[in-house]
Backbone as a ProteinNet text record, in pm:
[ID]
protein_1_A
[PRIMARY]
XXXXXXXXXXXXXXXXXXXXXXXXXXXXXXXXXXXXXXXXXXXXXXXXXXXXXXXXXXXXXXXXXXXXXXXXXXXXXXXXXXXXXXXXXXXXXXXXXXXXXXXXXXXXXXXXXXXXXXXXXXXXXXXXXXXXXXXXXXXXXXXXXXXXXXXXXXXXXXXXXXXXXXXXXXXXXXXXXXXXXXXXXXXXXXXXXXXXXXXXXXXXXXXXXXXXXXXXXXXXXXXXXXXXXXXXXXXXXXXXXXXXXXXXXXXXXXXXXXXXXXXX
[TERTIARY]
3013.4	2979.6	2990.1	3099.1	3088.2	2951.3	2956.3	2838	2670.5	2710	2532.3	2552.2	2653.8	2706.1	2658.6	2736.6	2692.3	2566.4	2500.1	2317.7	2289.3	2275.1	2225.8	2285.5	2360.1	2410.2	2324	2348.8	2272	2129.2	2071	1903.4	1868.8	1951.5	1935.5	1933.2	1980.1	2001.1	1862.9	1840.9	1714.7	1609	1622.6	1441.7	1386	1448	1389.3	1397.8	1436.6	1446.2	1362.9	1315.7	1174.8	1070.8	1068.3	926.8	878.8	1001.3	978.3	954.1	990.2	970	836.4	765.9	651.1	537.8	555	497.5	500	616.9	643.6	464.3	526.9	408.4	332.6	278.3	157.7	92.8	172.8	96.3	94.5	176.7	165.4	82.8	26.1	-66.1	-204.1	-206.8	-316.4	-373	-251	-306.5	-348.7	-274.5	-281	-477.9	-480.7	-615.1	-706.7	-716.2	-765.4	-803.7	-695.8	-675.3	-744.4	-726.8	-829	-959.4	-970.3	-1154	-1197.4	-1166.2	-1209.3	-1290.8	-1398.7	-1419.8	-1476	-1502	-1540.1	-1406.3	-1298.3	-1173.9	-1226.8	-1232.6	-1185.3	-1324.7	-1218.5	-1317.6	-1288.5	-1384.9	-1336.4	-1452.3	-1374.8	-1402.4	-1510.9	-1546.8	-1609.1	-1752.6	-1782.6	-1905.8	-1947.9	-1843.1	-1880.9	-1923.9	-1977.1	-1981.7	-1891.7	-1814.9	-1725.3	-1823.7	-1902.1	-1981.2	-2047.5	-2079.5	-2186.7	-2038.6	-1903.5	-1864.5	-1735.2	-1728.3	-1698.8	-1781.7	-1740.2	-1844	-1906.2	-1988.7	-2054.3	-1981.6	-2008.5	-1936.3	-1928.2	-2006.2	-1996.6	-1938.3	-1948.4	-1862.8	-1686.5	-1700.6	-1564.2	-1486.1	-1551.4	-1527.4	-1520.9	-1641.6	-1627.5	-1426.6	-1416.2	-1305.1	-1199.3	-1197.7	-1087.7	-1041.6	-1168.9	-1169.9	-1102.3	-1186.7	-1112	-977.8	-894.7	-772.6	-681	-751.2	-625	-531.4	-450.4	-335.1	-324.6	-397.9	-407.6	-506.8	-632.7	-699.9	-678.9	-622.8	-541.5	-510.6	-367	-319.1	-354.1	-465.3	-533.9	-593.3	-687.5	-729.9	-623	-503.4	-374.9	-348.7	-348.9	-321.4	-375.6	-522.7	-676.5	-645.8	-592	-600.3	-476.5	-369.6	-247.7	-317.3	-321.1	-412.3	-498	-592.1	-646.7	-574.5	-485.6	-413.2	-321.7	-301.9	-238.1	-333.8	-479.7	-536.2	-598	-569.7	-570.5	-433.8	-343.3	-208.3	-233.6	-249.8	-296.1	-401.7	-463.5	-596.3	-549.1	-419.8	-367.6	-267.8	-205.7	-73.5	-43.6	-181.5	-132.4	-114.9	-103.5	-72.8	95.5	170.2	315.2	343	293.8	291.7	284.4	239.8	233.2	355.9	440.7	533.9	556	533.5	596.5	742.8	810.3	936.6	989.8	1048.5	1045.5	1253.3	1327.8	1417.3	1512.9	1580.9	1677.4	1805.9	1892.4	2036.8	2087.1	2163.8	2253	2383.9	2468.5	2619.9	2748.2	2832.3	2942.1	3024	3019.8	3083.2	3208.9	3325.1	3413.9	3451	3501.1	3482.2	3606.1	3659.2	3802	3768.4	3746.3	3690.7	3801.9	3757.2	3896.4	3848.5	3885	3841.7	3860.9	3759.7	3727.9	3713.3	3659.5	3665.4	3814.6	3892.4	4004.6	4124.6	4089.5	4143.3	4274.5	4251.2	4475.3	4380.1	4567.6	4484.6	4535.9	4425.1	4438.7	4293.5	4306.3	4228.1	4183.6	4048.7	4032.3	3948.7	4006.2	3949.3	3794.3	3689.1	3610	3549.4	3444.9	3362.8	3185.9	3136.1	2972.8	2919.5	2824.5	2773.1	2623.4	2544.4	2432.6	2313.3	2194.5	2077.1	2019.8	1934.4	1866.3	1755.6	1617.5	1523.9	1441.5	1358.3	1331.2	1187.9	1041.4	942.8	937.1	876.4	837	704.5	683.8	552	589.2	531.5	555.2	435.6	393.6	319.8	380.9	423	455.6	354.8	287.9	188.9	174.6	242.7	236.4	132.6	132.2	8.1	-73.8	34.5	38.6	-49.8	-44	-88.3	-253	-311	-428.7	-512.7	-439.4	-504.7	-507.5	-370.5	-431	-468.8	-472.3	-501.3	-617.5	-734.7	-864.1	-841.5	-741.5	-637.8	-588.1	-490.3	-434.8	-555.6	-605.1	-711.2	-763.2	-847	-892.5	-818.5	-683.4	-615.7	-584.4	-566.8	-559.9	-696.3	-788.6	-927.2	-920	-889.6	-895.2	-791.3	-675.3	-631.7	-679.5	-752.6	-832.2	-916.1	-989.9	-1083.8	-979.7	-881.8	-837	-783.6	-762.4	-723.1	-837.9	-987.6	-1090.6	-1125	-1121.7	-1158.3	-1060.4	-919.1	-839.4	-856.7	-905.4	-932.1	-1060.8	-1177.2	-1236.9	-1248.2	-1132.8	-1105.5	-1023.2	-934.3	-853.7	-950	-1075.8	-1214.8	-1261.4	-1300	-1349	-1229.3	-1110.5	-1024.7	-1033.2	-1049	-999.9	-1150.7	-1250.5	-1373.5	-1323.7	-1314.2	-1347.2	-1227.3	-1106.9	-1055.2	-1100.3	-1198.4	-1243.5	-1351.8	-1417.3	-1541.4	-1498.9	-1334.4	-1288.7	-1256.5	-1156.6	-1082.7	-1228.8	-1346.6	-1445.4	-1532.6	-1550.8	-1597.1	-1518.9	-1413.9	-1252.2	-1295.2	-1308.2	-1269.2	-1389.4	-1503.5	-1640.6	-1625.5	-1575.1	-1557.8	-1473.9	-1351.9	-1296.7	-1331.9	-1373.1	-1487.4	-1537.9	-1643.9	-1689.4	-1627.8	-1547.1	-1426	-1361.9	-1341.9	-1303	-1391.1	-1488.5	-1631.5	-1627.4	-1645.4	-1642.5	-1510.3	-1370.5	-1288.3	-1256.4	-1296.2	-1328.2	-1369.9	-1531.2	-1626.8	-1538.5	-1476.9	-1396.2	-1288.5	-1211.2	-1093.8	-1150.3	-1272.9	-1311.9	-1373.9	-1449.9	-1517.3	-1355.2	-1223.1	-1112.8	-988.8	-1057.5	-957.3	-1058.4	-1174.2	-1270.5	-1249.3	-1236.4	-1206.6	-1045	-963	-836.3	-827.3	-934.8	-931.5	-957.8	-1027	-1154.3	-1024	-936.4	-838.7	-727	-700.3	-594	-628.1	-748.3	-820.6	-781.8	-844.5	-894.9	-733.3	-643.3	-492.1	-401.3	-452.2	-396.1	-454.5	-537.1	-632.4	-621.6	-559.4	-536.3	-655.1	-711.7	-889.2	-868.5	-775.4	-746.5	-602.5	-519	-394.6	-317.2	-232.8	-109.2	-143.6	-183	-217.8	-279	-458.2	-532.5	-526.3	-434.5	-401.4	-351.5	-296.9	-160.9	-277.1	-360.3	-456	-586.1	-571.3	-645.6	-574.9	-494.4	-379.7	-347.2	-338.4	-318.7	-432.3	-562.8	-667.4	-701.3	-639.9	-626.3	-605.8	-451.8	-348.7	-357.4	-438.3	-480.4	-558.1	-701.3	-760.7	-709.2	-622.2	-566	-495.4	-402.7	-369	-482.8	-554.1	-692.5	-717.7	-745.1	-811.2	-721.3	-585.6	-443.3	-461.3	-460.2	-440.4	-594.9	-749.2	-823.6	-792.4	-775.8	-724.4	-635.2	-531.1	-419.6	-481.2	-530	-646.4	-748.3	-764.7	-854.6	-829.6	-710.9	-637	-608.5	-555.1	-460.8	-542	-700.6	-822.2	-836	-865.4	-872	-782.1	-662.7	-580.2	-529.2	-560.3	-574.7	-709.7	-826.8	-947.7	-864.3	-767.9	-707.6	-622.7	-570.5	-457.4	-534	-609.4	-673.8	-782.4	-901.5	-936	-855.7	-792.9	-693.2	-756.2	-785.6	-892.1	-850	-838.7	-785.1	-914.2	-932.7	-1042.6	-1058.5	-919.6	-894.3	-988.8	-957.8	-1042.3	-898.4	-927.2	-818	-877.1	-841	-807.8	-829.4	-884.2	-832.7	-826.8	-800.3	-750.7	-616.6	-571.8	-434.8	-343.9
3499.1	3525.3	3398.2	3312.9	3157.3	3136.7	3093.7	2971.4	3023.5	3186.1	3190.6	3193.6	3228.4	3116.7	2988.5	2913.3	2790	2740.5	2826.5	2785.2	2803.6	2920.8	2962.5	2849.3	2794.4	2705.3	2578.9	2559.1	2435.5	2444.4	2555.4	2593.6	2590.4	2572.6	2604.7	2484.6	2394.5	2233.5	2168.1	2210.4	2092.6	2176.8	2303.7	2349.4	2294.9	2277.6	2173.3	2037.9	1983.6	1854	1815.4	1907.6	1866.9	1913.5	2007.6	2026.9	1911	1875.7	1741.6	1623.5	1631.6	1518.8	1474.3	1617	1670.4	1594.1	1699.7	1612.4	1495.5	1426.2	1278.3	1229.9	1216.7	1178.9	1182.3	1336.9	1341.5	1311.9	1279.7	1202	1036.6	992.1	839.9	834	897	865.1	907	997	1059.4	899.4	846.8	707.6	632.3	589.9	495.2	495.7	653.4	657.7	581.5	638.7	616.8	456.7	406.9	283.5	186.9	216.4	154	183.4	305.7	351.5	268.5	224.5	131.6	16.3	52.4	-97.9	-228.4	-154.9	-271.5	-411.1	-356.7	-464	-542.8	-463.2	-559.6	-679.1	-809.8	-942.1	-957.6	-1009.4	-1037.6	-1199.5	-1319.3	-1435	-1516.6	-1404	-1466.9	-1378.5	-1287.3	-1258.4	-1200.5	-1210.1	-1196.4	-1343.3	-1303.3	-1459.8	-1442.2	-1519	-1485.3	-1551.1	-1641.2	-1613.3	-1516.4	-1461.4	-1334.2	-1218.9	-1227.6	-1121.4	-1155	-1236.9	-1335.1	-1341.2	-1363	-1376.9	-1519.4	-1568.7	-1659.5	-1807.2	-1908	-1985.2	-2102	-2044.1	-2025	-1951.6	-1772.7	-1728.6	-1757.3	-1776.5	-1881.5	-1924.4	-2059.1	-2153.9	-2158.3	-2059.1	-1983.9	-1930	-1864.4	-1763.6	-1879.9	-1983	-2062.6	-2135.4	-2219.4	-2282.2	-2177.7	-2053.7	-1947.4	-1917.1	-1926.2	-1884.8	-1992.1	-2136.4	-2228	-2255.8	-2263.4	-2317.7	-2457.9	-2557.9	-2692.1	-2706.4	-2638.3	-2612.5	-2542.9	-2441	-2354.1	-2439.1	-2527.8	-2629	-2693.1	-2755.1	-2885.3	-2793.1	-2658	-2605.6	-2537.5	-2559	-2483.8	-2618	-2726.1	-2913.9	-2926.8	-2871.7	-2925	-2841.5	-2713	-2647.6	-2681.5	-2725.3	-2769.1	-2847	-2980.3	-3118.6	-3084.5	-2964.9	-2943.7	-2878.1	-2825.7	-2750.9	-2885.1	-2949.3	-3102	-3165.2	-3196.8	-3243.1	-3204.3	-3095.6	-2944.5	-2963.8	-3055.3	-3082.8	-3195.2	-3298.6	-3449.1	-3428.9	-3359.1	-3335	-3314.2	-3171.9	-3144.4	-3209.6	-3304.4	-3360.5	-3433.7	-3474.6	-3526	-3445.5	-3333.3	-3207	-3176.8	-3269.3	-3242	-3339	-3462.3	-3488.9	-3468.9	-3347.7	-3267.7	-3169.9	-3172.9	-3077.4	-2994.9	-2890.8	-2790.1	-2685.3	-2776.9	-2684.6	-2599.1	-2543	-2394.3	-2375.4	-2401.8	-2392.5	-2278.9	-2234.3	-2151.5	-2115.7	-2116.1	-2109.7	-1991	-1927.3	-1838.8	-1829.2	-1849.3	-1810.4	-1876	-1877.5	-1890.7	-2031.5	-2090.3	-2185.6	-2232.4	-2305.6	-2348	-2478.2	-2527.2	-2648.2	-2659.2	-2798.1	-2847.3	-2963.7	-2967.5	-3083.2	-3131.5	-3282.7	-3321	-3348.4	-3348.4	-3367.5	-3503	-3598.3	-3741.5	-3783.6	-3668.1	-3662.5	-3702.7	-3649.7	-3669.4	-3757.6	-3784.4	-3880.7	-3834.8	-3710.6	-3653.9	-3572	-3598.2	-3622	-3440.8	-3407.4	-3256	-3242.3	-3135.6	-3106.6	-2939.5	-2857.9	-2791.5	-2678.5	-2575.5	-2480	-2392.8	-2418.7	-2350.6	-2230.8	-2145.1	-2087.2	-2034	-2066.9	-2014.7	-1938.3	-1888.2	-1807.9	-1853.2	-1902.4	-1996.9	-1950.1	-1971.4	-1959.5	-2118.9	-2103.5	-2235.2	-2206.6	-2298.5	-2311.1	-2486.4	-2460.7	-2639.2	-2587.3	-2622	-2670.6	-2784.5	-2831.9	-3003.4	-3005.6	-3089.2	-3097.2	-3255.2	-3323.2	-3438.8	-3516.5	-3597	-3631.6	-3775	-3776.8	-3926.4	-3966.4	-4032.5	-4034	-4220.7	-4199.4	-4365.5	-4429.5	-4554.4	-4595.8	-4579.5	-4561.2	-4553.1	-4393	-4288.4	-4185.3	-4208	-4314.9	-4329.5	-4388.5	-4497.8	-4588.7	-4535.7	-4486.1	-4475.3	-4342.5	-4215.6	-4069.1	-4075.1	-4162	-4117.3	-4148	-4219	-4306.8	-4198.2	-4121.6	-4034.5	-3928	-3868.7	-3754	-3791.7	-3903.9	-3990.8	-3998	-4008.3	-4036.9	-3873.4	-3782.9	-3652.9	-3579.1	-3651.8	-3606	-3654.2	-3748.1	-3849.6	-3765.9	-3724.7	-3637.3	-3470.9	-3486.8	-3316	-3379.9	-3494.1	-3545.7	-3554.4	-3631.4	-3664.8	-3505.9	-3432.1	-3311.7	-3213.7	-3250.8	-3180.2	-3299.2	-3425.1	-3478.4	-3469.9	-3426	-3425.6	-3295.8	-3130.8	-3052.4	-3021.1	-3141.9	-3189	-3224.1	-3324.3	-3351	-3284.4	-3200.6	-3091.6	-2990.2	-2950.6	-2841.2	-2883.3	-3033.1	-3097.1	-3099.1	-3143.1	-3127.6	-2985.1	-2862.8	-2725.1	-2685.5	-2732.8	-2736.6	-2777.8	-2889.8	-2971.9	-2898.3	-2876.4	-2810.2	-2647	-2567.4	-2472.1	-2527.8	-2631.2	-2614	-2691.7	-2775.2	-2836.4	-2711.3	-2612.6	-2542.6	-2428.2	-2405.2	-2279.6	-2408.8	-2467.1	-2545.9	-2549.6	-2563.7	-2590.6	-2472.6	-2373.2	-2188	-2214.7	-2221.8	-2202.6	-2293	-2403.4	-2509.9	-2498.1	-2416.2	-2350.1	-2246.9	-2185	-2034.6	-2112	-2220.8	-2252.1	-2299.6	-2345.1	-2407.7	-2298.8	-2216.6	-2070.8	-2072.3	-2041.7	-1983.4	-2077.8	-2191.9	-2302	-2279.6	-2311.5	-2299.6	-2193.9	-2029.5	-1940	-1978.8	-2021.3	-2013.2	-2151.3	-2232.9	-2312.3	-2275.9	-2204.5	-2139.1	-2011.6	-1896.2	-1880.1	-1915.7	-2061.8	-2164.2	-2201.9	-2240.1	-2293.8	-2126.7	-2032.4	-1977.1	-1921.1	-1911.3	-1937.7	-2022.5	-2144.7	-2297.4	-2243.8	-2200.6	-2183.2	-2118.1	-2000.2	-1897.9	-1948	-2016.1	-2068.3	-2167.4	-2262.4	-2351.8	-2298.2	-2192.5	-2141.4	-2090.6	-2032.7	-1996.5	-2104.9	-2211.5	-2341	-2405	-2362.3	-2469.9	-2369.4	-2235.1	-2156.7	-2158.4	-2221.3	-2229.6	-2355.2	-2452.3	-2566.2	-2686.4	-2651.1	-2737.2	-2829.4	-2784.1	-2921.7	-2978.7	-3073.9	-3107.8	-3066	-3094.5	-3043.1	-3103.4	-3222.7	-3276.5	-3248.2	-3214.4	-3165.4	-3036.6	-2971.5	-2788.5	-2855	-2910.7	-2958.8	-2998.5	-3068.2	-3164.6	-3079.7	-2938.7	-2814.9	-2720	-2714.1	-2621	-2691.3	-2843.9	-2865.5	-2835.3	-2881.2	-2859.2	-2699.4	-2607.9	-2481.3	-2446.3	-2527.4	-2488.4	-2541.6	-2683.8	-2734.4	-2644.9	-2631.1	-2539	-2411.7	-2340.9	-2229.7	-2275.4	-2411.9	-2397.1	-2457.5	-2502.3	-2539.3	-2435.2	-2360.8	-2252.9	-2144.4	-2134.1	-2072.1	-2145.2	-2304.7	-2396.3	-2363.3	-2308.9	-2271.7	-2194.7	-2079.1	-1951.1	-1971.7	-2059.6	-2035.9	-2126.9	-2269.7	-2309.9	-2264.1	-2121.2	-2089.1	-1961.1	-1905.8	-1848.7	-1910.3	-2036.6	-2101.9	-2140.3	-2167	-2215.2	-2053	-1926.8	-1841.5	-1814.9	-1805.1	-1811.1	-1871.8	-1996.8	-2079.2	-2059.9	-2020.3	-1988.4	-1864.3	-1771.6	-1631.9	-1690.6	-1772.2	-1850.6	-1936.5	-1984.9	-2086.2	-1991.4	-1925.2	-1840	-1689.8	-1688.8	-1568.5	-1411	-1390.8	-1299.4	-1260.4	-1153.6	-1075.2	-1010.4	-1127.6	-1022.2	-957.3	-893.9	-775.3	-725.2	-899.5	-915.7	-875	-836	-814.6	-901.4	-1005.7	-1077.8	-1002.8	-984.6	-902.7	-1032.4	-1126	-1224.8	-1284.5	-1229.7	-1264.4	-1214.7
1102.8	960.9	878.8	924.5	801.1	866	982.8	1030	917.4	984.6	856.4	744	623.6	514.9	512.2	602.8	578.2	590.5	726	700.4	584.7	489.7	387.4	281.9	267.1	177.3	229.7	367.9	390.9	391.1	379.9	388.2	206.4	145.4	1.4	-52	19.4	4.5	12.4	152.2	224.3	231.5	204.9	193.5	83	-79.8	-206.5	-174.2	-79.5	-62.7	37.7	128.8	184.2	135.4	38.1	-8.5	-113.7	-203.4	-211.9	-177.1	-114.7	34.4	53.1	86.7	133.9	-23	-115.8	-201.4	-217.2	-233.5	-243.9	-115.8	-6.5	87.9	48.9	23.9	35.2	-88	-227.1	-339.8	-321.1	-231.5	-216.2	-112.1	-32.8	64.9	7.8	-94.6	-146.5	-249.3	-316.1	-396.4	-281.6	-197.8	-93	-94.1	-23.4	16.1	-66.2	-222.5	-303.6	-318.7	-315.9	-326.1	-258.7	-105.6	-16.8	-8.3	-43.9	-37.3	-125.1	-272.9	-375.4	-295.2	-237.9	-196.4	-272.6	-408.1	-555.1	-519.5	-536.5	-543	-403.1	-279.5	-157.6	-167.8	-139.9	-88.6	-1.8	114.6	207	221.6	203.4	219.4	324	458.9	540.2	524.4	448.9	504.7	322.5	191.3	30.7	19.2	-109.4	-193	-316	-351.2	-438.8	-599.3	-555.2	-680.4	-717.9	-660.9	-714.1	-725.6	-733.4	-765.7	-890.6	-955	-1069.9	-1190.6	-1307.5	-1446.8	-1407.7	-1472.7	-1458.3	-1492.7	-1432.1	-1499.8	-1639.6	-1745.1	-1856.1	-1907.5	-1813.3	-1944.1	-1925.1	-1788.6	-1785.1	-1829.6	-1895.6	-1934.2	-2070.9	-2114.4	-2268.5	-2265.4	-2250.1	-2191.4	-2137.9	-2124.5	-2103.8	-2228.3	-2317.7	-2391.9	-2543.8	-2519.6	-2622.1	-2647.1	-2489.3	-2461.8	-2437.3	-2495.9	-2452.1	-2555.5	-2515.3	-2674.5	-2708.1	-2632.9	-2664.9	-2803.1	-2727.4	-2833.4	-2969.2	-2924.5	-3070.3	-3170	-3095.1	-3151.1	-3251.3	-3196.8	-3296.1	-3416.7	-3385.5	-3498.3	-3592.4	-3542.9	-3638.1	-3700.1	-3632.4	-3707.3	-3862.3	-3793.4	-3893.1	-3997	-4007.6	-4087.4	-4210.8	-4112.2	-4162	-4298.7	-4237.9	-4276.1	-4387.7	-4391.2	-4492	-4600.1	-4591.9	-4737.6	-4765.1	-4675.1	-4744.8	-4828.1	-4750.4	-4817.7	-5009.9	-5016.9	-5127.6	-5186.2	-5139.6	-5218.2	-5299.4	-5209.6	-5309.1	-5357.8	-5386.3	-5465.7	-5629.9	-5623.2	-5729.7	-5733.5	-5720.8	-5730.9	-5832.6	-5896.5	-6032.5	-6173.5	-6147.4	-6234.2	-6249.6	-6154	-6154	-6247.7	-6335.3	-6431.1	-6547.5	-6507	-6690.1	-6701.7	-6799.4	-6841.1	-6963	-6923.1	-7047.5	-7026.6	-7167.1	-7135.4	-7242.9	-7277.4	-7325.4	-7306.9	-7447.8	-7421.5	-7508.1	-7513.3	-7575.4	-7543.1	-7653.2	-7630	-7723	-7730.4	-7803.2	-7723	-7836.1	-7814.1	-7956.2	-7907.9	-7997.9	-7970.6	-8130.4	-8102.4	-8176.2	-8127.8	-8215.7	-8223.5	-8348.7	-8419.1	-8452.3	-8439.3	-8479.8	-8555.6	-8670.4	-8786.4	-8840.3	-8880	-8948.9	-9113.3	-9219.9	-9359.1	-9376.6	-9355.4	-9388.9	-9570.2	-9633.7	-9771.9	-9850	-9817.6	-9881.2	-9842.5	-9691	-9592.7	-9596.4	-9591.5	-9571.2	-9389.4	-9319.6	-9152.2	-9134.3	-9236.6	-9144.8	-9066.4	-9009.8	-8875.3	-8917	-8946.2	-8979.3	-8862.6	-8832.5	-8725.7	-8775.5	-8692.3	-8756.4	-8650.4	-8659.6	-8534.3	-8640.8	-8533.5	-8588.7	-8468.9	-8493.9	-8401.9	-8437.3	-8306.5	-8397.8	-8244.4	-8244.7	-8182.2	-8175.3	-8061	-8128.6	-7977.8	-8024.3	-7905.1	-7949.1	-7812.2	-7833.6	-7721.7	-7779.3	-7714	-7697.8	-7602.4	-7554.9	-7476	-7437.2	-7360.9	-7332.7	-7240.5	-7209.9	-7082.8	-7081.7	-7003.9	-6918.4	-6769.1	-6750.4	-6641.2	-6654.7	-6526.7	-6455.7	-6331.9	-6298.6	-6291	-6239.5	-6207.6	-6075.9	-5985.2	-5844.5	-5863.8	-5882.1	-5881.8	-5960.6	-6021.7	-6088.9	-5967.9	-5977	-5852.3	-5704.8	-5669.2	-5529.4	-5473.4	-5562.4	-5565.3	-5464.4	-5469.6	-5362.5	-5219.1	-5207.7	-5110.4	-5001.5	-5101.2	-5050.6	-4983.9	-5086.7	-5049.3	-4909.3	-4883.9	-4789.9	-4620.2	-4665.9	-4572.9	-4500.8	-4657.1	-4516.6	-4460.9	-4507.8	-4465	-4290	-4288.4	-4166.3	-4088.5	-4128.8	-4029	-3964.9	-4066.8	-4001.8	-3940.7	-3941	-3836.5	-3695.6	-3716.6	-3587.8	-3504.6	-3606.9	-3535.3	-3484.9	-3519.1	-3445.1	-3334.1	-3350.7	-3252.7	-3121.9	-3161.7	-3034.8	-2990	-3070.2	-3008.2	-2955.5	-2967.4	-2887.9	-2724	-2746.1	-2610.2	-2546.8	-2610.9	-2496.9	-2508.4	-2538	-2497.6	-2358.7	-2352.3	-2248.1	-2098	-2171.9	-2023.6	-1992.5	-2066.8	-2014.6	-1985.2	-1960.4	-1927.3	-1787.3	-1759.6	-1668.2	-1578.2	-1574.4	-1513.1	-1460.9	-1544.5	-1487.8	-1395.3	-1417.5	-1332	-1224	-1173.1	-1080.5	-1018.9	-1039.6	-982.5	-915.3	-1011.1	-986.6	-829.8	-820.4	-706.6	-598.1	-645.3	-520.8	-455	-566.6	-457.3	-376.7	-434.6	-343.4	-201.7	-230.5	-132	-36.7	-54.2	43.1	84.8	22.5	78.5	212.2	171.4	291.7	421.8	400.6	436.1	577.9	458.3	550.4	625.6	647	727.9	812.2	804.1	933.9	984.4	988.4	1033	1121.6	1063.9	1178.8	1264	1219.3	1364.8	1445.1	1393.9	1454.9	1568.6	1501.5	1509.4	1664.2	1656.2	1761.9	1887.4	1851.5	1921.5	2012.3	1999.2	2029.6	2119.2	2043.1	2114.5	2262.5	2314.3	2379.8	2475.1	2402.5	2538.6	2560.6	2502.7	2505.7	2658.1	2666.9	2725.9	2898.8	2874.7	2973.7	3060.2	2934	2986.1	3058.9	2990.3	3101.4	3246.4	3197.4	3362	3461.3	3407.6	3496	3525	3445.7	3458.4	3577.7	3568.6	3658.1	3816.8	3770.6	3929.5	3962.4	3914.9	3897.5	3916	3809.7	3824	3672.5	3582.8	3483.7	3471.9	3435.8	3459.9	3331.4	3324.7	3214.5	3097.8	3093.6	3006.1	2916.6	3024.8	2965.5	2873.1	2959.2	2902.2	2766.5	2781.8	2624.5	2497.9	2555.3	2470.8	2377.4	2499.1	2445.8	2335.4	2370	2308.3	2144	2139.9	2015.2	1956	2007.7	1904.5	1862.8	1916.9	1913.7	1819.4	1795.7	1740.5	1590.5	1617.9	1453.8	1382.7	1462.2	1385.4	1356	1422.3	1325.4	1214.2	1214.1	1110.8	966.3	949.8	897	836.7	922.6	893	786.5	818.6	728.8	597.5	648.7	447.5	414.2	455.6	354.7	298.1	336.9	303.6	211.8	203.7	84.2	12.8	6.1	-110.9	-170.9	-64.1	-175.6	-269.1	-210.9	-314.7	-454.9	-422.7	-512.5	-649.6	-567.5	-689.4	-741.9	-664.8	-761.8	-848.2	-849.3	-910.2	-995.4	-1026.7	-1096.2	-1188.1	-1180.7	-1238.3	-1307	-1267.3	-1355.7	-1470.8	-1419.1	-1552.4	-1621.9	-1624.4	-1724.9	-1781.1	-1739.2	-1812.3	-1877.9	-1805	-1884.3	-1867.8	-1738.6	-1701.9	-1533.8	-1543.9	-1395.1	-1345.1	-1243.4	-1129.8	-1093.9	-1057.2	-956.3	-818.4	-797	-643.7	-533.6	-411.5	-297.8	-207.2	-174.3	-65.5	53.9	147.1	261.7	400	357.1	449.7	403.9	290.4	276.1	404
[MASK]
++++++++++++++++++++++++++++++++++++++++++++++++++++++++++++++++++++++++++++++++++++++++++++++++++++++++++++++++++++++++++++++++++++++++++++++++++++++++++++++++++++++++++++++++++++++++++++++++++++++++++++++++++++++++++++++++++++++++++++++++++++++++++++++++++++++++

């Protein structure tokens, strides 16, 4: 009588914990599926063209130059530069003053009587108001003469700040269309190195035959085996160069391919 107790306690446990279970699986295998059927995402490097599955490379480069902060930069400079320049324009207006004054309160007075010249000292208090307009003009010379000077000089810095976001347009140019060539160039890269890479495991095949039957020497086997062994690895550093250029084309344009590798 305990033992089927305790089944029933222990069946009350793990029958919700495998039907969960059960779900669990079968919704992560149900994405899984999903996931891989997508065959839009999968690239596969030896037989796609990764240009034809990429924006163009203008809009690229559009899309790099938009998203760089070098560039930002300079047009946040220029803009700076110009409300400076909109400062010394009005700056000789801080020369003009109008002031506007007023007082009220209470005051007391300790006078001495000079009239009669006896040394008394007399306590007084008033309660008095008072105000004062002015206006005043001081204007140097330095502010006459060299005012177009100034203006001038911050003009020249909004120049220098479009001409330098000029040239950081051109470096973040030139870096997309280095890195968008790199990928293609290892693309190809890839493709020869295969047919490389199977051309070698072939003689590989052929060499061991012949070293087991003893028709080439050790040497030779050894001398086969490295070149084997280079071209696989050749063939591994395209593959991660040419990751590294796509990836690099994602960070400088600022744009996720949501390409899959399937030679990673």
């Amino acid at each position: 009588m305990c033992k089927i107790i305790t089944f029933d306690k222990l069946s009350v446990f793990f029958i919700p914990f495998f039907v969960v279970t059960s779900i669990l699986f079968i919704s992560n295998k149900t994405v899984a599926q999903i996931y891989i059927n997508d065959d839009s995402k999968l690239f596969n490097p030896l037989v796609d063209d990764i240009t034809k599955r990429l924006p163009s490379l203008r809009v690229l480069i559009d899309s790099a130059v938009a998203n760089s902060p070098a560039v930002r930069y300079e047009e946040l400079k220029a803009d700076y530069y110009y409300y400076e320049k909109k400062t010394q324009e009005r700056y000789w207006l801080e020369h003009f003053s109008f002031n506007v004054d007023w007082n009220f309160g209470k005051w007391n007075f300790r006078d001495r009587d000079e009239l009669t010249r006896i040394d008394r000292f007399y306590f007084s208090e008033s309660i008095r108001d008072n105000y004062a307009v002015g206006f005043y003009i001081r204007f140097p010379f330095a502010t006459l003469v060299d005012r177009r000077n100034r203006i001038n000089k911050q003009k020249k810095w909004i120049e220098l700040s479009f001409a330098q976001r000029d040239i950081n347009r051109k470096y973040v140019e030139k870096e997309v269309v280095e890195a968008y060539n790199m990928m293609i160039q290892w693309q190809n890269y890839i493709r020869i190195y295969n047919d490389y890479q199977k051309f070698t495991m072939i003689q590989m095949q052929m060499a061991q035959n012949q070293f087991l039957n003893g028709e080439i020497t050790t040497a030779e086997y050894t001398r086969l085996k490295e070149i084997q062994t280079r071209g696989a690895i050749e063939y591994q550093q395209a593959i991660a160069e040419f990751s590294k250029n796509y990836q690099l084309l994602e960070i400088i344009t600022e744009i996720n391919f949501n390409l899959i590798n399937v030679l990673r």
